[in-house]
N, C-alpha and C positions, 0 to 999 in steps of 0.2 A: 258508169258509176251512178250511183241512185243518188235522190236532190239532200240537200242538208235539210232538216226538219230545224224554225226557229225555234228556240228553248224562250217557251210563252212568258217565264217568271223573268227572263232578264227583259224581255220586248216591255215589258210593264215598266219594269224603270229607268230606262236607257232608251235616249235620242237621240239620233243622226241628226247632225244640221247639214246645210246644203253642201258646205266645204265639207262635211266625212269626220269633222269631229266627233267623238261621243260626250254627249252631256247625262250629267245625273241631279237627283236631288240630293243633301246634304240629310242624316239624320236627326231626331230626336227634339222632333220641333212639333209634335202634337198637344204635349199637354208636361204637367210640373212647371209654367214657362216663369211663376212668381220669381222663385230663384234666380234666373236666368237674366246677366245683364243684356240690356236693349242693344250692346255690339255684338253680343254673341249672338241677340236674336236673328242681329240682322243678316249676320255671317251666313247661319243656319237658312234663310232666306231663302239666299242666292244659290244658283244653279251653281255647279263642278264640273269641271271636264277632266276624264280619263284617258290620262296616257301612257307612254310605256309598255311593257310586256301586258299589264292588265290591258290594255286596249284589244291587242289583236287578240288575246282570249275572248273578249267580249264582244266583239267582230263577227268571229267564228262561231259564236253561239248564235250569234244574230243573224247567220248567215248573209252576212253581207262580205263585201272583198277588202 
C-alpha cells in the first residue's frame, strides 16, 4: 500500500501536541477588530482543540495515526 501524502492546506493550520491532541487557531481576528468586544477578542486569541469525528478526519489528512 503506497504512503498517505499529507494534505499541506490542513498541516498549515493544525498542531499535534505531544499527547496527539489537535490544536487550531480560532477565526476572524485579522482586522474589523473596532467592533469587536476585548472578551471576544480574547476568546478569538486562544488556541482550540478538535475533537470528535472532526478529529480523526483531520488526523487522516495529516497522515498521522
Amino acid at each position: 500500500m503506497p504512503k498517505l501524502k499529507t494534505h499541506k492546506g490542513t498541516a498549515k493550520r493544525v498542531k499535534i501536541t505531544a499527547s496527539g491532541k489537535l490544536m487550531r487557531e480560532h477565526a476572524f481576528g485579522n482586522h474589523i477588530l473596532a467592533k469587536k468586544s476585548k472578551s471576544r477578542k480574547r476568546k478569538i486569541n486562544t488556541a482550540a482543540s478538535i475533537n470528535g469525528k472532526i478529529a480523526k478526519n483531520v488526523k487522516n489528512a495529516l497522515g498521522a495515526k
